[in-house]
C-alpha positions as CSV (number, residue, x, y, z in Angstrom):
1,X,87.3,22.7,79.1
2,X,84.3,23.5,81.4
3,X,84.1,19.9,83.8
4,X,81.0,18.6,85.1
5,X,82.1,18.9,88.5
6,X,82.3,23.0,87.7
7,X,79.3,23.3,85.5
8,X,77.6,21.4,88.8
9,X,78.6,23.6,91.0
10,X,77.4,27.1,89.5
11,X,74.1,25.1,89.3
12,X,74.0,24.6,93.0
13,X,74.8,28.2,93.6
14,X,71.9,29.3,91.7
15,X,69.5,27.3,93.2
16,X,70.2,28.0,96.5
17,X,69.6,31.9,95.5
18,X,66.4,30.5,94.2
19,X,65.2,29.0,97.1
20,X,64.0,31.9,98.9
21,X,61.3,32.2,96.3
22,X,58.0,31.6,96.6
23,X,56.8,28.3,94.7
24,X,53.7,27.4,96.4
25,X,50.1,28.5,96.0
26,X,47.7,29.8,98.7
27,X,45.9,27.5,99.9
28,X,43.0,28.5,97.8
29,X,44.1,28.3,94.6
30,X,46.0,25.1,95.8
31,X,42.2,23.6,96.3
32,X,41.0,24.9,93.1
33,X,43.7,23.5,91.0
34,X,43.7,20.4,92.7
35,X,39.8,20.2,91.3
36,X,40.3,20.8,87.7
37,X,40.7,17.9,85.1
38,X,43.9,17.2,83.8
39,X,44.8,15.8,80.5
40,X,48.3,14.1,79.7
41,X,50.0,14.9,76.0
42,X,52.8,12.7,74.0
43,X,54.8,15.1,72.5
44,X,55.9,14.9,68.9
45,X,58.9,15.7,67.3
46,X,58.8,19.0,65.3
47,X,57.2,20.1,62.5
48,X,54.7,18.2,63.8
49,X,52.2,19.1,66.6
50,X,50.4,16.8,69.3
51,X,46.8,16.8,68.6
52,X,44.4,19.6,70.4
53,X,41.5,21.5,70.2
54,X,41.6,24.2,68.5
55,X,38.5,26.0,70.3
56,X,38.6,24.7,73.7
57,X,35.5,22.6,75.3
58,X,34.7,23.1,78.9
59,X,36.6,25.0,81.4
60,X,40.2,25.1,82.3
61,X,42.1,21.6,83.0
62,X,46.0,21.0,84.0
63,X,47.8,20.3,80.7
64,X,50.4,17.8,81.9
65,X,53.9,17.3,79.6
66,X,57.2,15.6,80.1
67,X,60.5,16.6,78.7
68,X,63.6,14.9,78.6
69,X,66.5,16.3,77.9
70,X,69.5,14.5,75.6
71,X,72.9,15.6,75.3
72,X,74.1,14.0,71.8
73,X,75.7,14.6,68.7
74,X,73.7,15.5,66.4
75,X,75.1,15.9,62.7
76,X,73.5,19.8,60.8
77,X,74.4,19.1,57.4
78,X,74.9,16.9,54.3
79,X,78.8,16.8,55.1
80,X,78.6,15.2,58.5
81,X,79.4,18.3,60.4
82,X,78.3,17.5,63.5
83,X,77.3,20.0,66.9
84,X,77.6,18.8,70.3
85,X,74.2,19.1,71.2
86,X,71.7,19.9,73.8
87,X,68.2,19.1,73.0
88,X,64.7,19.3,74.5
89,X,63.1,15.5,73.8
90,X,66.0,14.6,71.3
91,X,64.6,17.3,68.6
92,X,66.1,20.8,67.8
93,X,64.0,22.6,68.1
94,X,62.6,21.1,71.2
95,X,58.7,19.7,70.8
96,X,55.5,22.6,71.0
97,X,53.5,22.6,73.7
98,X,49.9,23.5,73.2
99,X,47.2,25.0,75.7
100,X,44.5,27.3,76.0
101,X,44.6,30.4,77.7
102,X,43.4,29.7,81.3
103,X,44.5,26.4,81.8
104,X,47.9,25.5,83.5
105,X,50.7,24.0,81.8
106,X,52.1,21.6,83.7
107,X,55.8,19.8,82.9
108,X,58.2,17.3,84.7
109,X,61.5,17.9,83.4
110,X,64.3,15.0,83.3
111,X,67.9,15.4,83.4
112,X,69.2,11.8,82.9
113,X,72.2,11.0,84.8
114,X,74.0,10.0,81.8
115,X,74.4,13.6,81.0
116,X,77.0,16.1,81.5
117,X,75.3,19.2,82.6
118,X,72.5,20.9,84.6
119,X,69.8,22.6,82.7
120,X,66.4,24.1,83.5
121,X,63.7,26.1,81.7
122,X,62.7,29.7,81.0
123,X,59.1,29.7,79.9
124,X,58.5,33.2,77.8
125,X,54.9,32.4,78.5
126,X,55.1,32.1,82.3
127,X,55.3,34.5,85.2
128,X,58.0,35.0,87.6
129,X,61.1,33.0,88.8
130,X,62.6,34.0,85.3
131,X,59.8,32.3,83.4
132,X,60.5,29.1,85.7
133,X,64.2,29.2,84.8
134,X,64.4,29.3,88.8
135,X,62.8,26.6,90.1
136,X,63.8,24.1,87.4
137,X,67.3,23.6,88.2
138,X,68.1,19.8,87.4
139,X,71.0,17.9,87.8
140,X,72.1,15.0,85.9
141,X,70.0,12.2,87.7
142,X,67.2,14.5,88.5
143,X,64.3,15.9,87.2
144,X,61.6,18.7,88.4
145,X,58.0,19.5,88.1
146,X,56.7,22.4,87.6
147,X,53.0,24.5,86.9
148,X,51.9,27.8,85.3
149,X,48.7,29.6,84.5
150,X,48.5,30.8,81.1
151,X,47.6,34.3,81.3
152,X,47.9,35.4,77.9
153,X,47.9,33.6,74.4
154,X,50.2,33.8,71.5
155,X,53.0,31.6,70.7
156,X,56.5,31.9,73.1
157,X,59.7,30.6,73.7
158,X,61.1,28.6,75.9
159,X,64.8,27.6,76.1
160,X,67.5,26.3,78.7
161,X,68.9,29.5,81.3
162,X,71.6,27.5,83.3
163,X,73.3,31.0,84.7
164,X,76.9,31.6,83.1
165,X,75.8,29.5,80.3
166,X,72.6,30.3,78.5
167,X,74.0,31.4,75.0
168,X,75.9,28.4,74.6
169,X,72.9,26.1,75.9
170,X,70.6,28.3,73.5
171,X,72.7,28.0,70.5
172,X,73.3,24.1,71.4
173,X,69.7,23.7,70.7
174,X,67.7,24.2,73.9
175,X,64.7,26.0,72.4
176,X,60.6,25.1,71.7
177,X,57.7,27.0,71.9
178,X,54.2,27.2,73.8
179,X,51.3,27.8,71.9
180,X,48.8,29.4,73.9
181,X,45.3,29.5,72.0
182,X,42.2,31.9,73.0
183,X,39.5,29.6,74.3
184,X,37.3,30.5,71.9
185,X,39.9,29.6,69.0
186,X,41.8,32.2,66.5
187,X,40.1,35.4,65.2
188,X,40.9,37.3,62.0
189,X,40.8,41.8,62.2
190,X,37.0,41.5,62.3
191,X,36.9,39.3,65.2
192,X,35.9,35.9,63.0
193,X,36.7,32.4,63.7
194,X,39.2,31.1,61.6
195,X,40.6,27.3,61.7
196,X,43.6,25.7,60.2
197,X,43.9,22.2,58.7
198,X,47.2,21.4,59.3
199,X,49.7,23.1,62.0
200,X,53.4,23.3,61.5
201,X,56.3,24.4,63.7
202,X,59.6,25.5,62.5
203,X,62.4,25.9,64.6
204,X,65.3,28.5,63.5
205,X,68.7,28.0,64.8
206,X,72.2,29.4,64.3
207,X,75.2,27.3,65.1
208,X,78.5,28.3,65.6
209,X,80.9,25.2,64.9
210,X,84.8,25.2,65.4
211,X,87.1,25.2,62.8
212,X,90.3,24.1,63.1
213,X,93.6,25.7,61.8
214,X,92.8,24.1,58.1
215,X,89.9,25.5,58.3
216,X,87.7,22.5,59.1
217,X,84.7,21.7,61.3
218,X,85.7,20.2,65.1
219,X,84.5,17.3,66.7
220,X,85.0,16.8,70.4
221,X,84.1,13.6,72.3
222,X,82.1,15.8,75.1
223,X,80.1,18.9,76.0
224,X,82.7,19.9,78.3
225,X,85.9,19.4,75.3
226,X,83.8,21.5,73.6
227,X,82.8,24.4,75.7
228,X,86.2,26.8,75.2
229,X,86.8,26.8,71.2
230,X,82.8,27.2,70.9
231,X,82.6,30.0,73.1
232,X,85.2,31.8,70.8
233,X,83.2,30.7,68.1
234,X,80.0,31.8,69.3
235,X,81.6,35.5,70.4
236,X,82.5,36.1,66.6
237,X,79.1,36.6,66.3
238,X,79.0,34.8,62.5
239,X,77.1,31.7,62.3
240,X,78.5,28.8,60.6
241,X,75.1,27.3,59.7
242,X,71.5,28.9,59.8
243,X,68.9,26.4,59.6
244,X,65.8,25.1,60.3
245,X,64.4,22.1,62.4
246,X,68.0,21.5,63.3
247,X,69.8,21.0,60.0
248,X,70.4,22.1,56.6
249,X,67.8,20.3,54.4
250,X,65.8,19.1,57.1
251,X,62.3,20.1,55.8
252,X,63.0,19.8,51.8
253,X,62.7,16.8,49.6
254,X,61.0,13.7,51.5
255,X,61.2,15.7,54.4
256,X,59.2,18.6,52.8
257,X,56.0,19.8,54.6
258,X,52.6,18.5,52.9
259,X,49.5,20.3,52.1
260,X,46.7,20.6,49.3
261,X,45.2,23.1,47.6
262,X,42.4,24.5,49.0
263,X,44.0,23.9,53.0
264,X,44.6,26.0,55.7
265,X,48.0,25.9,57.0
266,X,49.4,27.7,60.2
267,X,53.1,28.2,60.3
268,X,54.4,29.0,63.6
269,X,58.1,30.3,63.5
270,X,60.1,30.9,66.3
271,X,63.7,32.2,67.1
272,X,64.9,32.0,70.5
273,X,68.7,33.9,69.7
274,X,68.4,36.2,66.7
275,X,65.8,38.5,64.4
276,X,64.9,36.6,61.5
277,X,62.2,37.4,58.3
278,X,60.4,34.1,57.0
279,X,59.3,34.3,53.9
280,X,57.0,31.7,51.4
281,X,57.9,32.0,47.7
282,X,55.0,31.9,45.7
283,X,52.6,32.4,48.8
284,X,51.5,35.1,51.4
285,X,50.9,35.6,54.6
286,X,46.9,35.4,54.7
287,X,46.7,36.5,58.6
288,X,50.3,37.0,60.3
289,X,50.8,37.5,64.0
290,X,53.8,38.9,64.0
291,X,54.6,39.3,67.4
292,X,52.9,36.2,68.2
293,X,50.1,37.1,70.5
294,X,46.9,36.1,69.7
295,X,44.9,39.3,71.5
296,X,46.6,41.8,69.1
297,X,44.7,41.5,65.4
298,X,46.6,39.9,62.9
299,X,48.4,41.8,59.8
300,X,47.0,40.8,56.6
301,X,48.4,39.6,53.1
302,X,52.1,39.7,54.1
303,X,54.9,38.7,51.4
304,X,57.7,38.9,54.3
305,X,57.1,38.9,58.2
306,X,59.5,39.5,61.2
307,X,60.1,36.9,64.0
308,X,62.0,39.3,66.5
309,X,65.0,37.2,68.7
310,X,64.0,35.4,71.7
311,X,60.3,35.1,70.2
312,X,58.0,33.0,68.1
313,X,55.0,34.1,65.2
314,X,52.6,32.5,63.8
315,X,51.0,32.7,59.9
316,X,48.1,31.3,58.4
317,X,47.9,30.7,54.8
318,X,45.8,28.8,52.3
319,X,47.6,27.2,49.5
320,X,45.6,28.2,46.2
321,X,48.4,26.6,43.8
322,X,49.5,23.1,43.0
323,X,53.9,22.9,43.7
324,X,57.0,23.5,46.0
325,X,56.7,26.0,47.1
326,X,59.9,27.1,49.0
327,X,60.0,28.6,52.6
328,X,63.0,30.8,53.8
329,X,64.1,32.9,55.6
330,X,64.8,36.2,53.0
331,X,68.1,36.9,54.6
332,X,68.9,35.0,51.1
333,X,72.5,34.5,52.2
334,X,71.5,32.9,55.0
335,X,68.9,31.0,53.2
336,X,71.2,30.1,50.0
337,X,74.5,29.5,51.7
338,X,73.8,28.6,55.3
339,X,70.7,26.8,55.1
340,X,67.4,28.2,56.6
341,X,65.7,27.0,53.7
342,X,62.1,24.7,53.8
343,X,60.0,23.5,51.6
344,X,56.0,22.7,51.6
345,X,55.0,20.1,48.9
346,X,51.7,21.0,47.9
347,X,49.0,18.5,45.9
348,X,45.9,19.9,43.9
349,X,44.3,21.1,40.6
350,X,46.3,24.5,38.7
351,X,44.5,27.4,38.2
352,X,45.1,29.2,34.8
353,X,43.5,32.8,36.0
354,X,46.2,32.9,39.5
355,X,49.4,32.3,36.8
356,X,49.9,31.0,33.5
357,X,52.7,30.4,30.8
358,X,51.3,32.4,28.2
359,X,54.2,31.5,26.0
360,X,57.5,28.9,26.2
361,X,60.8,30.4,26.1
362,X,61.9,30.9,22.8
363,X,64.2,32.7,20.0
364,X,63.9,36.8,20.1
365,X,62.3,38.2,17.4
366,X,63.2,41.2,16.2
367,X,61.1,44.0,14.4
């Protein structure tokens, strides 16, 4: 059992290596962020996204966010199996953070003293301090601010890097994304404006849960009862459950993601631990970015794309067909039987010339 007072201490070591590096500003750029605008954003729970521009108006501004982070037990599937989680906001994944390339993403991070264990947070987007993961060291009671330019746009990862224990924070559910758009808003091959009317974040996660010598899923009371039969779990390398959003079935029926023929929707994916290949059934990738980075041309008219480990893409796709359309990732086992299955719920008008049932099923006839 890993205690607080141990998981404390490793925290405190870190951060006193971290200390010798540099946080502060000259005093220049000090002065010069201290003159922008800044804007505050609520943060919603994933799939959905706060509201932003999607081509930015004026110049820069401070983007200005707080996290909190809740240690709770979250139950992945329709049996009650439940994880001892770690969570960004209360959501797995944690919420998306939007800004535009240029501006300065700034959060305040809160570890509430009712939790067990120290956290922080590696921002894929950011540079230096490993992505922030070095200055924002929290213990439970305290919480940290911190700021970074965004240099570069695409969509990236973030995710808890508490040294000695980032797998198990990672595969706990301390992931999100940053979106970072171009100013001037998303461009297809030929360097167009293209817009989307509805965004959507998914969130893929593997969770390795206990079993016990019947074979059946562990509870524990704590994060620290936990810690030694997951970390065997979690070195076997097989995933009890694959899913999406946090548990099996969380984006299908009532839950399913809406749209209507004739919209724009971007899907971004992310996957903070492990390579994963989303896939719509009965749809395409119209422009994918692959990689994620908005600077790089997007692929065109993909039926599968891949969302390497540790990183987040993006898709746009308009939805030409009435339906349910189901979204997955086409590891189909992991899809079928472990649950990384979506679906989007689509309203509108069918179109005969796209697909049509020319005739029922019925007897063979033979010659």
């Amino acid at each position: 059992m890993l205690t607080r007072r141990e998981a404390l201490i490793g925290a405190a070591m870190t951060a006193a290596a971290a200390a010798a590096i540099p946080s502060l500003p000259t005093m220049a750029n000090a002065a010069e962020v201290a003159g922008l605008p800044r804007q505050k954003v609520a943060l919603v729970a994933p799939p959905f996204v706060h509201e932003h521009e999607q081509v930015a108006t004026g110049g820069p501004k401070v983007v200005e966010f707080t996290m909190t982070i809740e240690e709770k037990p979250v139950v992945i599937d329709d049996e009650g199996t439940t994880l001892r989680g770690m969570t960004f906001n209360g959501s797995i994944p944690g919420p998306m953070m939007v800004v535009h390339e240029g501006d300065y993403l700034e959060l305040t991070l809160v570890n509430p003293e009712t939790n067990e264990m120290p956290h922080n947070i590696d921002f894929h987007a950011a540079t230096g301090a490993l992505g922030g993961g070095a200055l924002t060291h929290v213990n439970p009671g305290e919480q940290v601010t911190l700021r970074f330019k965004a240099t570069r746009s695409g969509t990236f990862v973030y995710h808890c890097a508490p040294e000695g224990m980032i797998p198990w924070h990672v595969v706990s559910g301390m992931s999100g994304t940053v979106m970072v758009l171009p100013r001037d808003g998303l461009k297809n091959e030929r360097g167009e404006l293209v817009r989307y009317d509805r965004i959507y974040y998914v969130g893929e996660n593997e969770f390795y849960i206990p079993r016990d010598e019947a074979g059946s899923y562990k509870s524990y009371e704590s994060l620290g009862e936990s810690y030694a039969d997951t970390l065997v779990a979690m070195r076997g390398l097989i995933p009890t459950h694959v899913v999406f959003n946090g548990k099996v079935g969380a984006l299908t029926g009532e839950r399913a993601m809406k749209a209507k023929v004739g919209e724009t929707v971007l899907i971004v994916h992310s996957q903070a631990n492990r390579d994963t290949r989303p896939h719509l059934i009965g749809g395409h990738g119209d422009y994918v970015w692959e990689e994620g980075k908005f600077a790089n041309p997007p692929a065109k008219d993909l039926e599968t794309w891949f969302i390497r480990g540790g990183s987040a893409g993006a898709a746009l796709y308009t939805f030409l067909q009435p339906g349910v359309y189901a979204y997955v990732n086409h590891n189909l086992i992991e899809a079928a039987e472990l649950g990384a299955t979506a679906h989007f719920t689509v309203e509108g008008e069918w179109n005969d010339d796209l697909m049509k049932q020319v005739e029922a099923p019925r007897p063979i006839v033979s010659n």
